[in-house]
N, C-alpha and C positions, 0 to 999 in steps of 0.2 A: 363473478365478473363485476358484478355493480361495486362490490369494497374494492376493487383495484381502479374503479373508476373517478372513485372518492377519495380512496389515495391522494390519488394523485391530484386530483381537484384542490386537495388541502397545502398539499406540497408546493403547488402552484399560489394559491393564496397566503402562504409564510415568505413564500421568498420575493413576492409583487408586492406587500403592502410598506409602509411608509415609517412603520414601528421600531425604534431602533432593537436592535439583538441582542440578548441576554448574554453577558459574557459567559466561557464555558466551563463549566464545572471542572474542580480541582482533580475530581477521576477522572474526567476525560482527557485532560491535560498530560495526566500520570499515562493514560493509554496511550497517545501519541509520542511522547518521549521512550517511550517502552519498545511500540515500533520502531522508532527512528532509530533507537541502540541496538535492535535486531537486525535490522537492514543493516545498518554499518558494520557488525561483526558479519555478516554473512557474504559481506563484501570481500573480507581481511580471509575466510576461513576457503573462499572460491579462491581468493588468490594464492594460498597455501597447497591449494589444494592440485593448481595447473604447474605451481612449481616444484611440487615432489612424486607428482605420476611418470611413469617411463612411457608408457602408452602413446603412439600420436596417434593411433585412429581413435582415441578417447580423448586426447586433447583437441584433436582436431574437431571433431562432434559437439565437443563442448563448447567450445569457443563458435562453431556455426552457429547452435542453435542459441547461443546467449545476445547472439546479435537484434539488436530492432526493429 
């Protein structure tokens, strides 16, 4: 319990002090762009995917629970 308390103690002391921020490393950069390209095909592959099912109680489902 005490290291989730320092945690977070530490977490709170990076993002309150007055130091400006290290820009972010080129792999991390590569990681976020990598998700961003997944998200977007998975956008394209959901939409493939409502327009070639016969199914409505599976379209219908799907489209409920994708709601926010």
């Amino acid at each position: 319990m005490l290291n989730v308390i320092e945690t977070i103690k530490n977490m709170i002391k990076l993002t309150a002090d007055d130091e400006p921020k290290a820009p972010l490393h080129v792999g991390e950069v590569m990681a976020l762009w990598t998700l961003s390209t997944l998200m977007e095909e998975a956008v394209v592959f959901y939409g493939v995917f409502l327009n070639t099912t016969t199914d409505t109680e599976l379209i219908r489902n799907v489209r409920r629970d994708s709601k926010p």
